[in-house]
N, C-alpha and C positions, 0 to 999 in steps of 0.2 A: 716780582710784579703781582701785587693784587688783580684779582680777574675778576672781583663784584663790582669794579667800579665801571661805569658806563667806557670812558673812554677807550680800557683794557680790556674790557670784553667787545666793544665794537672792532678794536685791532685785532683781538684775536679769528675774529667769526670773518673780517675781509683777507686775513691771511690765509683763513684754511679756503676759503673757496678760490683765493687768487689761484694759491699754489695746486686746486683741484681744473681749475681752469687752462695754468698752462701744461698740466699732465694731460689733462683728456685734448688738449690742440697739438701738443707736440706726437700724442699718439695717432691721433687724426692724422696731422699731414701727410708724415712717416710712410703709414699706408698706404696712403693715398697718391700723394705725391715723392717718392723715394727720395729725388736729387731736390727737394724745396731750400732744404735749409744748406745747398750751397749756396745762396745768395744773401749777402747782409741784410739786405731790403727783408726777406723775412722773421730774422731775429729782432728788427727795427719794428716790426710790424708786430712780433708777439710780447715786446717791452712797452710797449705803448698802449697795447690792448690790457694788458695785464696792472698797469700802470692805473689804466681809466678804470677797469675792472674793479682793481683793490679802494681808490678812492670813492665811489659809489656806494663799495658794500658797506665803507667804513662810516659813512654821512648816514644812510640809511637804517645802520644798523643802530647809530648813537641816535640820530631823531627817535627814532622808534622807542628806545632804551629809555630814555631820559622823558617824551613826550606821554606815553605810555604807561610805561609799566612803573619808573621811581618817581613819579608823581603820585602815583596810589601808594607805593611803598612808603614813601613821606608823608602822605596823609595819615596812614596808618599809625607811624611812631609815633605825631602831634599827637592824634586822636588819645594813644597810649600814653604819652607823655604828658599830658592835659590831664586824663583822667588821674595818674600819679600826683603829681604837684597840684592839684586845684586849678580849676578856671581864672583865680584870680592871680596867679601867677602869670610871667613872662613867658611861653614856652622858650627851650634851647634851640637856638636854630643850628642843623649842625654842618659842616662843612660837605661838600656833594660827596668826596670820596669814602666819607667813612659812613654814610646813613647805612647800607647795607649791614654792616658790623654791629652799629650801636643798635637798628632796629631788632638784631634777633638778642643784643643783650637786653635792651627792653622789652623783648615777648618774656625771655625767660624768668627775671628778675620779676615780670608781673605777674606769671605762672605761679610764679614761688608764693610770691603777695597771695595770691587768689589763693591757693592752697591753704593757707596759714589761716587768712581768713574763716575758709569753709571747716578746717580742724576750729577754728575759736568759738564760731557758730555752733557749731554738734557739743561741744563744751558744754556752752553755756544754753541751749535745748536742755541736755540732759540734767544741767544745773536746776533751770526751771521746772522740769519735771519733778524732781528730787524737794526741790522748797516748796511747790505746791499739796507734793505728797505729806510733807512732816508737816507746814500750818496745818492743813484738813486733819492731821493726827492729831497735832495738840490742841486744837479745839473742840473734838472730840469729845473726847473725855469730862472736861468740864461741862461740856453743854449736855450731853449725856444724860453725867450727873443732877445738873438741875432741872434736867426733864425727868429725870426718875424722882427726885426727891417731890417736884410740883404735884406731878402727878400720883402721889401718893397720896399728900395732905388734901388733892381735890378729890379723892377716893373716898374721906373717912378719917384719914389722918388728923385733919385742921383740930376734929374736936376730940381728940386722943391729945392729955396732958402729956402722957410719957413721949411723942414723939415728935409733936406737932414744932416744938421752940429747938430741939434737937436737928430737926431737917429745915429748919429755916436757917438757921446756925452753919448749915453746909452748904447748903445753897449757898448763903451769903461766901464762903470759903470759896468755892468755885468760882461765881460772880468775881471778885477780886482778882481770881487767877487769869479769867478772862481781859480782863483791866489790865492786870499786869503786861501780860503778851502786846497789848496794843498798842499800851505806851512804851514798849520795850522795841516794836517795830515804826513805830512813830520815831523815835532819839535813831533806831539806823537811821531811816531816811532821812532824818534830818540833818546825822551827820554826813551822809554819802552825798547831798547837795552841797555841803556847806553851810546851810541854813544857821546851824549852833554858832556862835560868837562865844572862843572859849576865853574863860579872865584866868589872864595868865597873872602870877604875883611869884612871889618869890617863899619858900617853904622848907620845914624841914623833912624830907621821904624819910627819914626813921624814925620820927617821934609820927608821924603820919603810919606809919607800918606797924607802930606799936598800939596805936587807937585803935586799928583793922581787926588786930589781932586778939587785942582785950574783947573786941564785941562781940567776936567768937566764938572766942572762949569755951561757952555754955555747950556751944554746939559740938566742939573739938571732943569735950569731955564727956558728953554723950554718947559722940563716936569712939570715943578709946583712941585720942589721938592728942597729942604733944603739939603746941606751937612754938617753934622758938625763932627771934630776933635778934640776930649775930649786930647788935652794939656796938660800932665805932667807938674811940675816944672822943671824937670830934662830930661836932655837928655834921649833917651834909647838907647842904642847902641847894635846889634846885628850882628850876621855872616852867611852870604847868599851870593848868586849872587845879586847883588844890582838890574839891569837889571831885570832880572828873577823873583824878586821879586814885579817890578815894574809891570810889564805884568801881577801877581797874583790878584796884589788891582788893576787893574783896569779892568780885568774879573770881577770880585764880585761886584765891584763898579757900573760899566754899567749896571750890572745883576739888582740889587737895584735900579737904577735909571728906566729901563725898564717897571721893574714890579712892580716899588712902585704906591703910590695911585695917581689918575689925578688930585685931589685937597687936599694941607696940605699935601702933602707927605715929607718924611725926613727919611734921610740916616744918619746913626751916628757911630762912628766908635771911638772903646775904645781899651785902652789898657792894660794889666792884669802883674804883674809879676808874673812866677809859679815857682820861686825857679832859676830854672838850666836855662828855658825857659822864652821867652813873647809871650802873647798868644796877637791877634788881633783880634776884633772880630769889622762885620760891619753888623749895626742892620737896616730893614727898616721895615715898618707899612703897607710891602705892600699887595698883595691878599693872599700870603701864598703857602704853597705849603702841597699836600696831603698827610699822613703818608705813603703811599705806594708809592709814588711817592720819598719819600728820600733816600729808599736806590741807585734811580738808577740816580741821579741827577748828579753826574760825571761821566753817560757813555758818549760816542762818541754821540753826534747828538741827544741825550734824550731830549727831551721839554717836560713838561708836559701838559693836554688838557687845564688844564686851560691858562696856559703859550702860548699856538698855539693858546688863541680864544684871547688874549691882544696881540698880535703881531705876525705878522710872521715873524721881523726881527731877526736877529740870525741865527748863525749856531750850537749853540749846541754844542760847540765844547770847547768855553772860559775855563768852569767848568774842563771839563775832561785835559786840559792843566794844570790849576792850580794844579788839584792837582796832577799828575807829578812832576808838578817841587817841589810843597811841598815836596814829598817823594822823589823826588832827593837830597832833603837837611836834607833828614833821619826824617822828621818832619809829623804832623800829622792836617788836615784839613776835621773840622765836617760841619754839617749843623743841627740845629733844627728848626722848623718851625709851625704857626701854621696858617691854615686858618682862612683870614680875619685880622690876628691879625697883623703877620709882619714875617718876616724870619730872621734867623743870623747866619753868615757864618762866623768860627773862622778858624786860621791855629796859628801855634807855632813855632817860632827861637830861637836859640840856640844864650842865651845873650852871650854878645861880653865881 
């Protein structure tokens, strides 16, 4: 027997006072009157009262139950179960004997919600906190600099040959890096809306990873660093924004070249077939990156400390663009890594 339910808790509460009822009359009479209950007329008289007794408490205690208190009960689960599914949903109407049961699994179950909630909340606070911090950083810097170099040339500089076209020349560097940042946070938001309309076409990703690679180049060899292109026999053909994809390898590629080793460094970049997909993955040997530091390696402006003590160039920004556009193209883009050892950053297109 369930006992939340009105009708089994109204029996149980006329039972116990019945059977307190004919205790405390049977005790009464007893005393009172020794020889009563030789007569049937008495026991007729204490089955009858007991009788009227028990149906009373029982009408009374279920009006009260039901009138009362699982009216409010029920209001309460709508209200929770509305709040759950939307207004614009049908509420569950649920059968009278089980509301008690389902309304504390709906407290609980929204408890949890609520919880989860208010952990995603402080998340994403601290997330905010964190991207407001790093744009004010990397703006900095450039604006800085062009308030130091302006403020030079209005000091006396302007009409000094040797320095005057020199700090205009950085200015205008910084200016550009400004520009860059904005149109670089402009393409997020546009692609976090969806606003971007990518042209999807049909292509080759290793003759595409070998343009990336060639533009590089200059830069690899500068850093002391090898690129290489693991070449299929066979074409591979896949379906992307060609563009869009191009901007991908060469985030991760720069990224590799950056933080690869200062000597014997090398970038290597393979290609996998996964059935439906090709996965691309570009490997380097460089300092690595910290297991805590992975999950947050595609936020907006995230560097890691090891990363900000090898360079301060970068905005931070390449990664969290990539994979955007990955997941614009409904695809998916990991990172595994280990210090010292090397990092490798893969993304998957849907073969052609």
């Amino acid at each position: 027997m369930k006992f939340h339910e009105p009708r089994n808790l109204a029996i149980l509460n006329a039972l116990i006072i019945t059977v307190t009822y004919i205790i405390l009359f049977f005790s009464s009479v007893v005393l009172i009157f020794p020889h009563a209950f030789t007569h049937f007329s008495s026991y007729l008289i204490l089955i009858l009262s007991s009788v009227l007794l028990f149906l009373m408490a029982y009408f009374i205690f279920r009006y009260t139950l039901e009138r009362f208190i699982y009216s409010k009960i029920r209001l309460i689960y709508k209200s929770i179960h509305l709040f759950k599914v939307g207004k614009k949903e049908k509420p569950v109407i649920l059968p009278e004997q089980n509301i008690i049961e389902n309304v504390q699994t709906e407290v609980e179950s929204w408890e949890d919600e609520k919880q989860k909630e208010i952990e995603q909340l402080n998340r994403l606070e601290e997330y905010r906190r964190d991207f407001i911090g790093n744009v004010s950083h990397e703006l900095k810097t450039p604006l800085f600099n062009i308030q130091g170099y302006v403020s030079t040339l209005l000091d006396g500089g302007l009409e000094d040959p040797t320095i005057n076209r020199e700090y205009l020349k950085r200015s205008e560097k910084s200016i550009e890096r400004l520009v860059k940042i904005i149109e670089d946070l402009d393409e997020i938001s546009q692609l976090d809306s969806g606003h971007i309309r990518l042209n999807v076409t049909r292509f080759d990703i290793v003759a595409l990873t070998q343009e990336v690679a060639e533009m590089l180049e200059m830069k690899a060899i500068k850093h002391h660093i090898s690129i290489t292109v693991n070449k299929p026999e066979k074409h591979i053909l896949v379906e992307g924004d060609k563009d869009k994809i191009r901007q991908v390898l060469t985030n991760i590629i720069d990224n590799s070249i950056r933080y690869g080793k200062c000597e014997d460094g090398h970038t290597k970049i393979t290609f996998f077939d996964m059935d439906e997909n090709i996965l691309t993955e570009i490997t380097d040997n460089g300092i690595g990156i910290e297991t805590s530091d992975l999950v947050r390696v595609f936020e907006r402006f995230y560097r890691t400390d090891r990363g900000r003590a090898v360079t301060r160039k970068g905005k931070g920004l390449g990664l969290a663009i990539s994979k955007h556009i990955i997941e614009a193209h409904q695809q998916t883009i990991q990172v595994r890594s280990t210090i010292g050892v090397g990092t490798t950053f893969g993304f998957t297109l849907k073969k052609a």
